[in-house]
C-alpha positions in Angstrom: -15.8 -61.9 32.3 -19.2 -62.5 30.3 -21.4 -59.3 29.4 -25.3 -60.6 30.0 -27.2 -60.4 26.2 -29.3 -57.8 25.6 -32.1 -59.4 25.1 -34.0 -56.6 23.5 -32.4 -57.3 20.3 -32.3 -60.0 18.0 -29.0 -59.1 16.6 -27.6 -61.0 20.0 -25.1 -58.4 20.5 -23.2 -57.9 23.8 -23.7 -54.6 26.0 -21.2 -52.1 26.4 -21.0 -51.4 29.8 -19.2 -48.5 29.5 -21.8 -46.7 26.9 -23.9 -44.2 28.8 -27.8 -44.4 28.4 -27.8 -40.5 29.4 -24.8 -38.7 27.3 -23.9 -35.7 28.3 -25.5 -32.6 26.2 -23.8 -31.3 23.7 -21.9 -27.3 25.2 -21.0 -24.3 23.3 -17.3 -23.7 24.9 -16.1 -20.1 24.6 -12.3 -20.4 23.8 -9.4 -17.8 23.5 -8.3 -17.3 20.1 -5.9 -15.8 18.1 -8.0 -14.4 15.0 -6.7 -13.7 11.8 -8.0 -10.8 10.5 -5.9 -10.8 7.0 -3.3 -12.8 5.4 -1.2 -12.9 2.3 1.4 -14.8 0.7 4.5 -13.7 -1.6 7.1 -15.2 -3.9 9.6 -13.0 -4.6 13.1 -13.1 -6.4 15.7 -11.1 -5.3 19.4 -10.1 -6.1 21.6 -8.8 -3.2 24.8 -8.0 -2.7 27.3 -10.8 -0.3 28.7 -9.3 3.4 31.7 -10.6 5.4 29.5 -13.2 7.9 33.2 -14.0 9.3 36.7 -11.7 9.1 38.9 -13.0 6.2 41.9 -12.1 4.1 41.6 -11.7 0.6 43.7 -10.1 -1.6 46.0 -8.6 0.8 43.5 -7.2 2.8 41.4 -7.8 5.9 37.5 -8.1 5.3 35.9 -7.8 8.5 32.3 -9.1 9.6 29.7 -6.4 7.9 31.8 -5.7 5.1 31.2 -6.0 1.1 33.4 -9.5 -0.2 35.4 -8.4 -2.6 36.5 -10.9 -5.6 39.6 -12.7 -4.7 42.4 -12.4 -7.5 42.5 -15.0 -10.1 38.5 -16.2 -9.6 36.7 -17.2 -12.0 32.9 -18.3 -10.7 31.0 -18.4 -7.7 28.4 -20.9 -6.2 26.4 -20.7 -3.4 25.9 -23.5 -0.9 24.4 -23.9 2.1 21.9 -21.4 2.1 19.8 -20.7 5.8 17.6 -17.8 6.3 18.7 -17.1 9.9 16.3 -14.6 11.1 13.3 -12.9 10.1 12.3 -9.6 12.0 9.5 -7.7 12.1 11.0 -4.1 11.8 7.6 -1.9 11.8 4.2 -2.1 12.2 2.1 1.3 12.1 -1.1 2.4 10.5 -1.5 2.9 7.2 -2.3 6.6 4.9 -5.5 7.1 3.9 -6.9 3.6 4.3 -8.6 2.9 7.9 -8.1 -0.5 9.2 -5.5 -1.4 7.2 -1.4 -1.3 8.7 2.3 -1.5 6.5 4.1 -3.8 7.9 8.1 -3.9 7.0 10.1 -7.2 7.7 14.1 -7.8 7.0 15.0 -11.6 6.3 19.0 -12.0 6.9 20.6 -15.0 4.8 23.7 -16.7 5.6 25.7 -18.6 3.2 28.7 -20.0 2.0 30.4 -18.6 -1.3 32.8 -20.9 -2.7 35.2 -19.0 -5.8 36.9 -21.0 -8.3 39.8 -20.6 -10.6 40.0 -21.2 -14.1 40.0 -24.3 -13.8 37.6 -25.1 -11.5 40.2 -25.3 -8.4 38.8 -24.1 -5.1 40.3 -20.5 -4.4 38.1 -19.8 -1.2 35.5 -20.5 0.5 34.0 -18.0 3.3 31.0 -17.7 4.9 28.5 -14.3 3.9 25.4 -12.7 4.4 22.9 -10.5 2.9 19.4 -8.9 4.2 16.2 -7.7 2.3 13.4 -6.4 3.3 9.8 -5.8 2.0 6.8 -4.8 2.9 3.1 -6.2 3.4 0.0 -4.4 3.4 -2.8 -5.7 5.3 -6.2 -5.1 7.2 -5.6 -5.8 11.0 -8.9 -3.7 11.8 -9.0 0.1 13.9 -7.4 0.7 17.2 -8.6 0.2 20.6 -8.6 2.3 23.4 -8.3 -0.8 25.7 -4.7 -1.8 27.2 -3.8 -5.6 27.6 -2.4 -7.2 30.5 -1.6 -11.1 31.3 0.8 -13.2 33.0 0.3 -16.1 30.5 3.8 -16.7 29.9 3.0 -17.2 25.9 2.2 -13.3 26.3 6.0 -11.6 26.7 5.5 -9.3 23.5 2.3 -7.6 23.8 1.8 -4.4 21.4 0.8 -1.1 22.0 -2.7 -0.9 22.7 -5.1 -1.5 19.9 -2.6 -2.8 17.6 -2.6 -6.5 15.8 -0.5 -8.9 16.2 2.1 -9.6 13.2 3.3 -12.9 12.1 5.6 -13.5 9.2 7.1 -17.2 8.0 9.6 -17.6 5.1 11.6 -20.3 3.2 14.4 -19.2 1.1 15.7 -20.8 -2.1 19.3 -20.0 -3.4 19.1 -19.7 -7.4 22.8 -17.8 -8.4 25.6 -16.5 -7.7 27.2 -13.8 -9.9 30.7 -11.4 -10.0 29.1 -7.5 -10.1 31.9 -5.5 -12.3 32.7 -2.0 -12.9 30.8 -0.7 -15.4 33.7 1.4 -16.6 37.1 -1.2 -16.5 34.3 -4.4 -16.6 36.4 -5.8 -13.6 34.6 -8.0 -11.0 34.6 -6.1 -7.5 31.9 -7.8 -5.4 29.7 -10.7 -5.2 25.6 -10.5 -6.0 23.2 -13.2 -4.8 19.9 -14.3 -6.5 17.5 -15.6 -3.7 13.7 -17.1 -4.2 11.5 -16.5 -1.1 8.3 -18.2 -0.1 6.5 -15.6 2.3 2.8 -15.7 4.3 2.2 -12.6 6.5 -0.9 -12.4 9.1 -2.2 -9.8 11.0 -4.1 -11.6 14.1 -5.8 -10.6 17.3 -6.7 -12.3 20.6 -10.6 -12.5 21.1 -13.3 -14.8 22.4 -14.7 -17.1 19.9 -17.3 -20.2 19.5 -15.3 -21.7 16.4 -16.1 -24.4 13.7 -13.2 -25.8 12.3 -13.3 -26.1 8.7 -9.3 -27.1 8.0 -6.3 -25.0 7.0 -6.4 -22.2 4.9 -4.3 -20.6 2.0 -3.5 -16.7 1.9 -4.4 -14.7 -1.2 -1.4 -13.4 -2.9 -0.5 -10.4 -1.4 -0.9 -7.1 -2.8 2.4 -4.9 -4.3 3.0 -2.0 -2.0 4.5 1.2 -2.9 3.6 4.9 -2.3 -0.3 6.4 -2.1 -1.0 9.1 -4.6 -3.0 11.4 -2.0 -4.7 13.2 -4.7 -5.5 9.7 -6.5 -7.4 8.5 -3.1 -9.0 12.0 -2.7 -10.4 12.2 -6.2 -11.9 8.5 -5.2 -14.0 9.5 -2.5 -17.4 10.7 -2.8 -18.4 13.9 -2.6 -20.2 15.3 0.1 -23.6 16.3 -0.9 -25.0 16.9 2.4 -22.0 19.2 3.6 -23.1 21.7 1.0 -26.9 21.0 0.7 -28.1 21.2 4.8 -31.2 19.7 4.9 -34.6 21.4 5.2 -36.9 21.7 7.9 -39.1 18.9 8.3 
């Protein structure tokens, strides 16, 4: 079908007949969002001792699931292969000392693996599968409490926290880098098995709240910050002193 030329331009264009002459105005649409109020990302390198992920006989002796794996007889190296970090879980979350706003958060990674041992030379003596868990901990602002209580039947909801707390969210990728025979430091014999591990971490701390948002893109976390124990008289020796508790004012 033929579109009739406009004939209020020269350029001898066709109409679009679908093009409104009255668009709509442009809306400011309040939306439910999930707000992060901090992030951070780590890059740690860690060395952890290899558990029984399956029961297995080695040198004359059961190894049940949850055990340390001993070094069979007669082995010579280790590798590890096939490397998975199979669960990451967000142990605690709970206010932290002497900084308001701010929340510790601990979270245990669990690898599983297989270690292969070889001989002398280089013959396959074993292969079994193993485990091993870490866990560290983030420091981040998440913002005070609340003395409201959350409720929904928005079936993305099912773990709701206790009231006034953030939301936690922790990603990972894991990176196997060695595998190494631990000895005794008296008789230098090897007894268990240590892993070296990289991890690639991002925490966020995140709440649910009504925004009018501008999408700028993706954003990187900052590094995140070491964490270890406050020296309470450090932070109390950093406040400042409270003139007006010891100076009340005068009458006006």
């Amino acid at each position: 079908m033929a579109f009739p030329i406009d004939t209020k331009k020269e350029t001898g264009l066709f109409r679009d007949p679908c093009k409104k002459t009255n668009p709509d105005p442009l809306h400011i649409e309040p939306i439910l969002a999930h707000k992060i109020y901090d992030s951070c990302r780590a890059q740690d390198c860690v060395s952890i001792v290899a558990f029984a992920a399956e029961t297995v006989f080695i040198n004359e002796k059961h190894i049940h699931v949850g055990d340390v794996l001993p070094v069979p007889h007669g082995a010579g190296s280790v590798e590890i292969e096939h490397l998975i970090l199979k669960k990451v879980v967000i142990v605690s979350k709970k206010p932290a000392a002497f900084k308001n706003g701010f929340w510790d958060v601990e979270v245990k990674f669990v690898f599983e693996y297989d270690l292969v041992f070889y001989g002398c030379n280089r013959e396959i003596i074993l292969c079994v599968r193993a485990f091993s868990n870490f866990t560290k901990k983030y420091h981040l602002f998440g913002s005070v409490g609340t003395d409201t209580t959350m409720a929904t039947d928005f079936v993305g909801y099912k773990n709701i926290p206790a009231s006034g707390e953030p939301f936690a969210m922790a990603q990972a990728k894991a990176v196997a880098l060695n595998a190494e025979f631990r000895c005794n430091h008296r008789d230098r014999i090897p007894v268990d098995v240590v892993v070296t591990i990289g991890i690639f971490s991002t925490m966020k701390l995140f709440r649910i709240v009504g925004l009018n948002v501008e999408s700028k893109g993706f954003c990187i976390p900052r590094e995140c910050e070491p964490v270890g124990p406050i020296d309470p008289c450090r932070f109390f020796k950093g406040l400042e002193f409270p003139i007006d508790t010891f100076t009340p004012p005068p009458r006006e």
